[in-house]
TORMARRO-401178 format. One record per atom (N, C-alpha, C): residue in one letter; x, y, z. Coordinates in steps of 0.05 Angstrom, whole numbers, plus 5000, padded with zeros to 4 digits. Layout:
N
AXYZ;...
END
This chain:
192
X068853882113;X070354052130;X071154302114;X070954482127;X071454782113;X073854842107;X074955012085;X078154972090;X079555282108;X081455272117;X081055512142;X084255622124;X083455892118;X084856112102;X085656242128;X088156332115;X089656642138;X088456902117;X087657012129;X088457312116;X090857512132;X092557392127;X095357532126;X097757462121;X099557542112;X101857602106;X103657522114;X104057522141;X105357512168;X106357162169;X109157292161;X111357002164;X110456812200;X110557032212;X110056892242;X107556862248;X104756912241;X101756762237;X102456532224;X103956562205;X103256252184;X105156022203;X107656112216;X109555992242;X108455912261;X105956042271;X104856012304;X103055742292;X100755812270;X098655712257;X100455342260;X101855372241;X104055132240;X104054952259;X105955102272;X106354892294;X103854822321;X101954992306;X100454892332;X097854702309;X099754602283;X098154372281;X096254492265;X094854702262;X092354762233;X093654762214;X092154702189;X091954632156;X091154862154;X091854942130;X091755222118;X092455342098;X090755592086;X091255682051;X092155972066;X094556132054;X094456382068;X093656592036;X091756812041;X091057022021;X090757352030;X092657332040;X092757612053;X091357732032;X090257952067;X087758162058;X089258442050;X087958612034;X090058882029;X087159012022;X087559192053;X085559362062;X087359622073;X085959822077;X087560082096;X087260072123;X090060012133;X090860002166;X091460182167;X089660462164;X090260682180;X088060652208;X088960782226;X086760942249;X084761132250;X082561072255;X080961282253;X080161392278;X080861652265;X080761872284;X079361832318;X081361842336;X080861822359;X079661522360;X080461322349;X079461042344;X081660902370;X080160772392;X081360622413;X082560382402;X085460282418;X086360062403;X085959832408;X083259832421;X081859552420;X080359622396;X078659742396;X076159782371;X078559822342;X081059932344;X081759852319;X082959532313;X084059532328;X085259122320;X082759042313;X080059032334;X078658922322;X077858962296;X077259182297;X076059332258;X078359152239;X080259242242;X082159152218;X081158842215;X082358692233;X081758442236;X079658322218;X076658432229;X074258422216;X073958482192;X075758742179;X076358812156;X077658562131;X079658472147;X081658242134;X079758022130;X078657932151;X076757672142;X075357662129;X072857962126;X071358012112;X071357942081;X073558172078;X074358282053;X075757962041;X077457812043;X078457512036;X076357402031;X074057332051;X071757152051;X069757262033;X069357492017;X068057512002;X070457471975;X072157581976;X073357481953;X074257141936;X074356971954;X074456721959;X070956621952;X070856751967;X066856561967;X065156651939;X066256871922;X064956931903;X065056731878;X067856631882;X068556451857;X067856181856;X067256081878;X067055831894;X065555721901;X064155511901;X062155351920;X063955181944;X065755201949;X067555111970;X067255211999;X066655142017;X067255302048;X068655312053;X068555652070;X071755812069;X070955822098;X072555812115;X073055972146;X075056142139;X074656422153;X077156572144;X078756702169;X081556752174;X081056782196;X083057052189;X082257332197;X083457502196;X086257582225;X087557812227;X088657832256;X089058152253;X090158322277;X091958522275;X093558542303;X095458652292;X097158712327;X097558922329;X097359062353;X098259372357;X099759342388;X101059572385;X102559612419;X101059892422;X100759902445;X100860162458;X101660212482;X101060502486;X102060592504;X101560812510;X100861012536;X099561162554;X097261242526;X095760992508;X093661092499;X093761092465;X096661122463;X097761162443;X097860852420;X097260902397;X096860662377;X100160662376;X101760372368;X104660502356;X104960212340;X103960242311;X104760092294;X106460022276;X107159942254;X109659872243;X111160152241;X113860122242;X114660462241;X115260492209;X115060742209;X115160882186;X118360772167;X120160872179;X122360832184;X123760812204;X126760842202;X129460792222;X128660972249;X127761172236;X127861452264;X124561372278;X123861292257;X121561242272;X121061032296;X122860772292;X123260632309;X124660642337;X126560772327;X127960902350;X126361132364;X123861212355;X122861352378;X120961212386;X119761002374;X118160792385;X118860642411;X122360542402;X123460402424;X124460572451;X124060812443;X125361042468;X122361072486;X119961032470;X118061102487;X117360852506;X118460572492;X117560392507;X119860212530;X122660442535;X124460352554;X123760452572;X124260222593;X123660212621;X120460302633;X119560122608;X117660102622;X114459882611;X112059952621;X110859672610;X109059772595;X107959702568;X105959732543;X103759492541;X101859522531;X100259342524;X100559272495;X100558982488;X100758812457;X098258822464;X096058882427;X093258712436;X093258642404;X091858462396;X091458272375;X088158262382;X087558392349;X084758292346;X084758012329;X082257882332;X083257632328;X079857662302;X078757572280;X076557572268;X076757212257;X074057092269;X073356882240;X070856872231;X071856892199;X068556892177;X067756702167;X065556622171;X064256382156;X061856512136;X060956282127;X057656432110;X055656472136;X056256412153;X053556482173;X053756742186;X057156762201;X058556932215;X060656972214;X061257232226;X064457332230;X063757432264;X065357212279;X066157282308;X069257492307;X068857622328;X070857802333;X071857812361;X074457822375;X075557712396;X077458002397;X079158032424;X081358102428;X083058062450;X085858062446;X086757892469;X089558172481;X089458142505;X091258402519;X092558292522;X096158422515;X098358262538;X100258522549;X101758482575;X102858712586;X106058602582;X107858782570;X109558752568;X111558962576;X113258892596;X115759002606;X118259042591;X119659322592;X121859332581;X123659482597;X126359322594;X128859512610;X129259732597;X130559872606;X131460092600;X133060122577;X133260222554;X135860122536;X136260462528;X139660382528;X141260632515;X141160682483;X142760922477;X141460962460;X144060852436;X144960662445;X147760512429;X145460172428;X144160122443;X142859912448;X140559932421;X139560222418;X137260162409;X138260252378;X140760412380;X141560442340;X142960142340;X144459942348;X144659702344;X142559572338;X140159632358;X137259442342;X136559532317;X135859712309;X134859882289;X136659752264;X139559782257;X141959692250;X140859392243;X140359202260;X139558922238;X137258872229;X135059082228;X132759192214;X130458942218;X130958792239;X128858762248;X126558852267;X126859122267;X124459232281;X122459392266;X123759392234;X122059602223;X120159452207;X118759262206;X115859082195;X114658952222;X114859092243;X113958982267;X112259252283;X109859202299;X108859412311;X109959502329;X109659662335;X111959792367;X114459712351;X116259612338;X118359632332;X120859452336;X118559272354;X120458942367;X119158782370;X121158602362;X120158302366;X120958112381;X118858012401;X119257862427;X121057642421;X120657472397;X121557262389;X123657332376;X125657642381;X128057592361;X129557712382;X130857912377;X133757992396;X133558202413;X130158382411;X129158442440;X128458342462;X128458112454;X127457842471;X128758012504;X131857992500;X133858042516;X132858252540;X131358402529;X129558712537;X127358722560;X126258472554;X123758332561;X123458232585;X124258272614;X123758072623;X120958022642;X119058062635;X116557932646;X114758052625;X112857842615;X109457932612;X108157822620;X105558012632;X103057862640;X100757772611;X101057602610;X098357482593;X100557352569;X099657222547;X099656972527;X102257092508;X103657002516;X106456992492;X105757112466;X104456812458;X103856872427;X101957062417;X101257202432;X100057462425;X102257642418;X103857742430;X105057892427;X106957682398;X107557502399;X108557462375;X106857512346;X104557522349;X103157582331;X100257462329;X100557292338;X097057102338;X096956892368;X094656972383;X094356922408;X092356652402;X094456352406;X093456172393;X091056102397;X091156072432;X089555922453;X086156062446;X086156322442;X083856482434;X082356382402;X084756412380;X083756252358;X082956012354;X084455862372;X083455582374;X081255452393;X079255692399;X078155722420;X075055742396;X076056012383;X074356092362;X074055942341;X075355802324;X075655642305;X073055442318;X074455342336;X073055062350;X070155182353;X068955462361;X066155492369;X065055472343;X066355632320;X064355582293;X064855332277;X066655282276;X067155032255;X067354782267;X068554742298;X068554472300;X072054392297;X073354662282;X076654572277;X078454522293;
END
């Protein structure tokens, strides 16, 4: 049985991964998540994604006669088109979160897994609603600094939650890894 690596970083991948039961080595990938120019934010989650698995699975498989599955991710928000990833900073989030009150954005998560044969590539959409928030609401969020290592600037699973009230499509996407899809993929190449 192959052993199934994260390539990433991400406290809440290795959280979702967890509890939904996979074994796992995590080796985050450190590649450039920039955008390329006029690059759609499906075709980038995916790229990155593919990037992360890639780049691990060769580094892993060089040293090794061991089988690696690797499984890369990325998350992006957007909105009227617009990429809006981790913010820069404080001001930056707060204009992140001003663009996305009162109203609804897409979470999409590219999803990659590499083997020696292949690297499948996936991506999963979710629509997420937001109330309206003032601007005492949104320097209070900013203030317990959990929005600034997060895309768009919030996190479903922490005290924007409150913000939230409907999405169409898979939770854990927007938390960071859209399980039902990886465990969908895992299962077509490996059997996991």
């Amino acid at each position: 049985m192959p052993t199934l690596v994260l390539a990433s970083a991400s406290p809440r991948r290795r959280e979702l991964l967890t509890n939904a039961g996979f074994v796992f080595t995590v080796q985050p990938a450190h590649i450039v998540e920039d955008p390329l120019t006029d690059e759609e934010p499906i075709a980038y989650v995916t790229r990155l994604a593919r990037e992360k698995a890639e780049a691990v699975y060769r580094q892993l498989s060089a040293g090794s006669p061991e089988a690696f599955v690797v499984l890369g991710a990325d998350t992006t928000v957007t909105l009227d088109g617009h990429i809006l990833g981790k913010p820069e900073d404080a001001n930056d989030a707060a204009r992140m979160l001003r663009m996305l009150s009162g109203r609804t954005h897409r979470v999409i998560t590219g999803v990659a897994v590499a083997t020696a044969k292949r690297v499948e590539v996936a991506a999963e959409v979710t629509a997420v609603r937001f109330l309206t928030l003032c601007e005492a609401e949104i320097a209070a969020y900013i203030a317990t600094g959990e929005p600034l290592d997060k895309a768009g600037a919030y996190g479903i699973q922490g005290r924007a939650a409150k913000w939230i009230p409907r999405i169409e499509g898979c939770y854990f996407n927007v938390v960071g890894l859209p399980l039902a899809l990886v465990a969908t993929m895992l299962e077509g190449v490996t059997g996991l």
